[in-house]
One Martini backbone bead per residue (centre of mass of N, CA, C, O) as a GRO file, in nm:
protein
  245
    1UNK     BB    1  10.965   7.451  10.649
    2UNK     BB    2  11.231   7.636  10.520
    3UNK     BB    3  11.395   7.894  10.581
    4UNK     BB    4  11.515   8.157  10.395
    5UNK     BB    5  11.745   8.271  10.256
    6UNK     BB    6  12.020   8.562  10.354
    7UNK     BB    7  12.240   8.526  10.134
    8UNK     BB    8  12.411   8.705   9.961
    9UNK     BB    9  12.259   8.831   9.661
   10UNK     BB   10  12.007   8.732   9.565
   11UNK     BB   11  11.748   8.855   9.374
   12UNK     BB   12  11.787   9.062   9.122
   13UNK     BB   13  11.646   9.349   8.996
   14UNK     BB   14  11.595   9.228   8.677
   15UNK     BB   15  11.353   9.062   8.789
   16UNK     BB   16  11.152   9.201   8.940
   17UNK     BB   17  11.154   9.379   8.612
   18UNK     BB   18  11.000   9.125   8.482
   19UNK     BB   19  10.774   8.995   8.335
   20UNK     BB   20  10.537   8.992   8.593
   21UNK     BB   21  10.617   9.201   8.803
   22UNK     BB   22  10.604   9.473   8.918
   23UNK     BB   23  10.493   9.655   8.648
   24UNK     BB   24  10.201   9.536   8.738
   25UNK     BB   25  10.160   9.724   8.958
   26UNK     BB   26  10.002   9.964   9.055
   27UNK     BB   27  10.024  10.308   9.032
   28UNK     BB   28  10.102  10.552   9.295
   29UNK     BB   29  10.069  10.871   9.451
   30UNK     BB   30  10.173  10.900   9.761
   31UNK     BB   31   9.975  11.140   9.815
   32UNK     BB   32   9.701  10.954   9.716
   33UNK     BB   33   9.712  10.762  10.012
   34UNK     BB   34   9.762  10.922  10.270
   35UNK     BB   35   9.716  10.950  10.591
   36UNK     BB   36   9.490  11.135  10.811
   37UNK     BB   37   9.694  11.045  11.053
   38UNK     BB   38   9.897  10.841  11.227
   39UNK     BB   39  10.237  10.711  11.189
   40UNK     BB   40  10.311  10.351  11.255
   41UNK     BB   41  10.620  10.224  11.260
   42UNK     BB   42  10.729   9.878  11.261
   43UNK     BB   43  11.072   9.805  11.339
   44UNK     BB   44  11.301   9.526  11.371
   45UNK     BB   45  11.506   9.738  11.306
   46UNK     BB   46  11.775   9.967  11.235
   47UNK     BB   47  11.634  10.069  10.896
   48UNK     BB   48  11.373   9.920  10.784
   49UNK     BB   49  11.201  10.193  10.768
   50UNK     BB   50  11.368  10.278  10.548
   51UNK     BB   51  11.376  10.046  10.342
   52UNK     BB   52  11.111  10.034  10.280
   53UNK     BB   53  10.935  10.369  10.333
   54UNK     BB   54  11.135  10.613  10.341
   55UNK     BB   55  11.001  10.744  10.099
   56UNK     BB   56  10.698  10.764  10.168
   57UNK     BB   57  10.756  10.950  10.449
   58UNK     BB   58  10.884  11.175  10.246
   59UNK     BB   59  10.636  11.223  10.086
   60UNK     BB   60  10.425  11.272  10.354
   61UNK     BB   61  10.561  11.530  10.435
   62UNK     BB   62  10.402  11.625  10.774
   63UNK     BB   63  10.387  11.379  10.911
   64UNK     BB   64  10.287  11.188  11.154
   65UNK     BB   65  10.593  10.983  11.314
   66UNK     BB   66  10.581  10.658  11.449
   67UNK     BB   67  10.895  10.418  11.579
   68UNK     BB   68  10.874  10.117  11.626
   69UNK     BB   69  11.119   9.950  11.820
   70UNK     BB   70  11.184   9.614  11.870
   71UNK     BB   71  11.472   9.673  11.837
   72UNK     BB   72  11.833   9.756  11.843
   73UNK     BB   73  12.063   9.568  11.645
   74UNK     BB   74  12.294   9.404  11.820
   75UNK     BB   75  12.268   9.156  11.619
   76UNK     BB   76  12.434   9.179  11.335
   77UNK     BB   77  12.701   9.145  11.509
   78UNK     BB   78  12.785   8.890  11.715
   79UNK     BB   79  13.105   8.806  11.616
   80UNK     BB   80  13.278   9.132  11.690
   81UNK     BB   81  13.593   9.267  11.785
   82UNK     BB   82  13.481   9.557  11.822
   83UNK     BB   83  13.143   9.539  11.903
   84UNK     BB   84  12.978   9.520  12.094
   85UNK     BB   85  12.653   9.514  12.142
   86UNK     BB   86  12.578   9.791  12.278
   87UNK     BB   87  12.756  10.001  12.120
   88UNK     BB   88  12.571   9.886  11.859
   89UNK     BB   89  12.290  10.031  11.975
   90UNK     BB   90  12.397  10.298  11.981
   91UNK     BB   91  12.493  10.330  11.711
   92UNK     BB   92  12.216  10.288  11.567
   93UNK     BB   93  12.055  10.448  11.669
   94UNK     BB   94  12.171  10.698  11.548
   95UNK     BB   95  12.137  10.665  11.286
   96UNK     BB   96  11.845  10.661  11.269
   97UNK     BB   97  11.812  10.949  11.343
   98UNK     BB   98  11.988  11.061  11.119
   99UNK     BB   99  11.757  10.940  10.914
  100UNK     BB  100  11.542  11.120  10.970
  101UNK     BB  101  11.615  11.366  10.942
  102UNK     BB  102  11.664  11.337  10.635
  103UNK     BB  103  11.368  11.291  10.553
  104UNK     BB  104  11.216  11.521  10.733
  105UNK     BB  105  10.964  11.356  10.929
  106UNK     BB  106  11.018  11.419  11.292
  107UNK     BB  107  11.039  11.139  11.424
  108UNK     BB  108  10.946  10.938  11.635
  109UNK     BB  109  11.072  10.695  11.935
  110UNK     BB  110  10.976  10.370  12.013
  111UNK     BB  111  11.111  10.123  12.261
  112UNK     BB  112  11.087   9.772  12.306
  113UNK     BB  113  11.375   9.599  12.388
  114UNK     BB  114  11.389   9.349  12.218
  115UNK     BB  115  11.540   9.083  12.092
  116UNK     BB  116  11.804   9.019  11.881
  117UNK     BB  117  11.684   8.725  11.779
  118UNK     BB  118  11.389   8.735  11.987
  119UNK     BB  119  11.113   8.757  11.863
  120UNK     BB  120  10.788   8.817  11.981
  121UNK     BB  121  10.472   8.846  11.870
  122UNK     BB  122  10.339   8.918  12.161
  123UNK     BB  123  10.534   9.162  12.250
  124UNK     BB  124  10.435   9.326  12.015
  125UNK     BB  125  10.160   9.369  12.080
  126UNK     BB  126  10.176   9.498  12.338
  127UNK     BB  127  10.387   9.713  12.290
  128UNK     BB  128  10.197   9.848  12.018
  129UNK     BB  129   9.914   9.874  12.212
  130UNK     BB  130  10.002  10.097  12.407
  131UNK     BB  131  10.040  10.355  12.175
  132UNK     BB  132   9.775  10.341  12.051
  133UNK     BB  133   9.523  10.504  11.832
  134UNK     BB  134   9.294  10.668  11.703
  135UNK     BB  135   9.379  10.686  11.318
  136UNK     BB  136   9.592  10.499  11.287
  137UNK     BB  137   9.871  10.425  11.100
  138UNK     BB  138  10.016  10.086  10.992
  139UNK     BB  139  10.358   9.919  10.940
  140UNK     BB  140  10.434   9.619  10.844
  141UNK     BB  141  10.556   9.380  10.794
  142UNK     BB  142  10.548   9.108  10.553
  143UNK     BB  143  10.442   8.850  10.525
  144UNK     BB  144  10.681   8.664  10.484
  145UNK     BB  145  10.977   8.785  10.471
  146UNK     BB  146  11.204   8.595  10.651
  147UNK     BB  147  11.281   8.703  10.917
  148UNK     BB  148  11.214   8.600  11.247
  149UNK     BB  149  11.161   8.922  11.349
  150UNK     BB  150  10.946   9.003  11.077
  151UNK     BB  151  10.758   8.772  11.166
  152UNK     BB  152  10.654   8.849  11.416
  153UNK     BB  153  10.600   9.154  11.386
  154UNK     BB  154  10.393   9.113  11.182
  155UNK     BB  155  10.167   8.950  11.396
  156UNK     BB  156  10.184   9.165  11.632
  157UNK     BB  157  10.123   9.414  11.456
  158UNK     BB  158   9.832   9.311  11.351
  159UNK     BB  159   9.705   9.222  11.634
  160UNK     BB  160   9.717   9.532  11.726
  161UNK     BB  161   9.565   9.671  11.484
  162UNK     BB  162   9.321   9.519  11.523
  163UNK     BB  163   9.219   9.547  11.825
  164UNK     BB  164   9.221   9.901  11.771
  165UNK     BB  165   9.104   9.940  11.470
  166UNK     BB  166   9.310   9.972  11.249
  167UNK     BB  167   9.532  10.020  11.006
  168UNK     BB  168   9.725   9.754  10.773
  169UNK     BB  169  10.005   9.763  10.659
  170UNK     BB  170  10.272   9.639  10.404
  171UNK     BB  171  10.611   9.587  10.440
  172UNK     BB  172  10.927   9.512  10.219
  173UNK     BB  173  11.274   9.366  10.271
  174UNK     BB  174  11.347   9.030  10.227
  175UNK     BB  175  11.148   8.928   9.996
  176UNK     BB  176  11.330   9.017   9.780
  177UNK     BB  177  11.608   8.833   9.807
  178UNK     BB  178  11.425   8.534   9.827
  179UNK     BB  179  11.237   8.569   9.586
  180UNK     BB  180  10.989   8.630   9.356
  181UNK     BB  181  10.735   8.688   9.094
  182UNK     BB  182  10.594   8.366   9.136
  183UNK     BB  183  10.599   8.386   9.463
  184UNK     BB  184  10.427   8.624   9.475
  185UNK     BB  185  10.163   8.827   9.581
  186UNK     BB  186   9.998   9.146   9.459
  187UNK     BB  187   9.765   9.141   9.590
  188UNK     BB  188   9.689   9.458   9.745
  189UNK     BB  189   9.943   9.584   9.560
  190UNK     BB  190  10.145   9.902   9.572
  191UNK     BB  191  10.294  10.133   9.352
  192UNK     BB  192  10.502  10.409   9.471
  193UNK     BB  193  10.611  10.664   9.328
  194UNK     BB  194  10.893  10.871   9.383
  195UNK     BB  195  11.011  11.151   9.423
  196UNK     BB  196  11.260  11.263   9.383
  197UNK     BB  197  11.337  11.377   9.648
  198UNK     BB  198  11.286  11.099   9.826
  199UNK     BB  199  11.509  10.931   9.661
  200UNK     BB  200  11.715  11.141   9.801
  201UNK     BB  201  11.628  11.084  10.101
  202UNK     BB  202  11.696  10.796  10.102
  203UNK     BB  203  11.904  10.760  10.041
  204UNK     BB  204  12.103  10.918  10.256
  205UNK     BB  205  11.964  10.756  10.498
  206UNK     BB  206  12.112  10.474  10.437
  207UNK     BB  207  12.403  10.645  10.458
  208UNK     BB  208  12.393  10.643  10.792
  209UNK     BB  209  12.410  10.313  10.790
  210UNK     BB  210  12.739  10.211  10.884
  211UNK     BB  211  12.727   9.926  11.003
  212UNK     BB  212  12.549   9.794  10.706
  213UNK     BB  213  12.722   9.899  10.452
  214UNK     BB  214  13.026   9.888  10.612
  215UNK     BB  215  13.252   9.765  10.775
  216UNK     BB  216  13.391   9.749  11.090
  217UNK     BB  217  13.673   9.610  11.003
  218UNK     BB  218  13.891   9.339  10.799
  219UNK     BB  219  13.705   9.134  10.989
  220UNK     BB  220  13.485   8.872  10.895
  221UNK     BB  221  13.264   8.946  11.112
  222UNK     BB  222  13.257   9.270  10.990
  223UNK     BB  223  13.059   9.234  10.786
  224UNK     BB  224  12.860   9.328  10.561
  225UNK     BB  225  12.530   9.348  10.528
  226UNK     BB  226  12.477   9.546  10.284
  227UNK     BB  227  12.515   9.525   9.987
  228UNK     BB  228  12.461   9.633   9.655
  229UNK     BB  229  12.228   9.430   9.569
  230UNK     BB  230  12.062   9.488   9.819
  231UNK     BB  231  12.047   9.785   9.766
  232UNK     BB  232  11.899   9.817   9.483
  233UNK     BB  233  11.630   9.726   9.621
  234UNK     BB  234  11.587  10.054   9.766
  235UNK     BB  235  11.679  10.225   9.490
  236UNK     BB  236  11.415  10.253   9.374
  237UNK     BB  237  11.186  10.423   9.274
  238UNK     BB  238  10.960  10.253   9.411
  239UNK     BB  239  10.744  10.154   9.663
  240UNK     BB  240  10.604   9.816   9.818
  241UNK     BB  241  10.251   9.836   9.937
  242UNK     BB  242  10.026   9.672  10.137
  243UNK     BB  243   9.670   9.762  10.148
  244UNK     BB  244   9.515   9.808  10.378
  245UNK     BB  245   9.394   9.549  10.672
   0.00000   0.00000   0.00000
């Protein structure tokens, strides 16, 4: 089987919103599914833990929150001549710092140093099994997301939950893109609606990562990585999560 396309506006955001669609999900007020000990989210890039949960873990603050970086990012713009890729981890980094910071839940981020575009799920493991305490609960990628690295991470990062005996939830990013609401199962997922300030610290986090909203240059190299189409289904109302698991 063909890995999906990731190029391009992908799927709409008003065929999400068709019948048959999100609109399915049961609704929940994020305040009432809250876990009662330290959420570990595990971003296979920086922006993910954004993109995926930002607004549910401003909505859960003051919550213990640590984001295991599975990657620095460096691979976004391969071919760019503008900044080298130390250069753009480091940019990204900060990035990164600066929209927790936004979102006000003062989480800590533990960097697993893995290479942007080759994580393996077995890495993955182990460098989020090292972390991990009892009480735990986990946010990993939605099995199938669609990027080979939010891929990996999904198995690494659910089999290093089970290990632990603790929780495993799961955040989509990608498969917004590729996918529809005839190809997703929605069993076992929550629709978490979340209160205007959640949505509006999740907005203003979104725009710190200016390395993927906007162009480095433009030398066409440098294009934006997050179109505006991509952006809209990241500022809906609710952000959708599986799980316990």
């Amino acid at each position: 089987m063909s890995a999906p396309s990731l190029k391009g506006d992908g799927t709409p955001e008003d065929v999400w919103w068709a019948p048959g669609g999100l609109d399915t999900i049961p609704a929940r007020d994020p305040a009432a599914v809250c876990p009662p000990g330290r959420v570990v989210v595990v971003a296979p890039h920086p922006d993910d833990e954004v993109l995926g949960v930002g607004g549910t873990l401003a909505a859960w603050a003051p919550v213990e929150v640590l984001v295991v970086a599975v990657t620095d990012g460096e691979g976004s713009h391969p071919d760019s001549p503008t900044l080298a890729p130390a250069t753009l981890a480091d940019r990204r980094a900060e990035e990164r710092r600066a929209a927790l910071e936004v979102l006000g839940i003062g989480a800590s981020v533990h960097r697993l140093g893995l290479p942007d575009g080759g994580v393996a799920a077995d890495d993955v493991a182990a460098g989020l099994g090292a972390v991990l305490r009892h009480g735990d609960t986990v946010l990993v990628p939605v099995d199938g997301d669609g990027h080979p690295d939010h891929d990996a991470t999904a198995d690494g990062g659910a089999r290093a939950a089970r290990r632990a005996g603790v929780a495993c939830w799961r955040y989509p990013v990608w498969l917004w893109h590729w996918a529809g609401p005839g190809t997703v199962s929605f069993d076992g997922a929550r629709r978490l609606v979340l209160p205007a300030s959640a949505r509006r610290a999740k907005a203003d986090a979104i725009g710190c990562f200016t390395t993927q909203i906007a162009p480095l240059s433009d030398d066409p190299r440098d294009a934006t990585i997050l179109s505006a189409p991509v952006l809209a289904r990241f500022r809906r109302e609710a952000e959708i999560v599986w799980g316990p698991r």
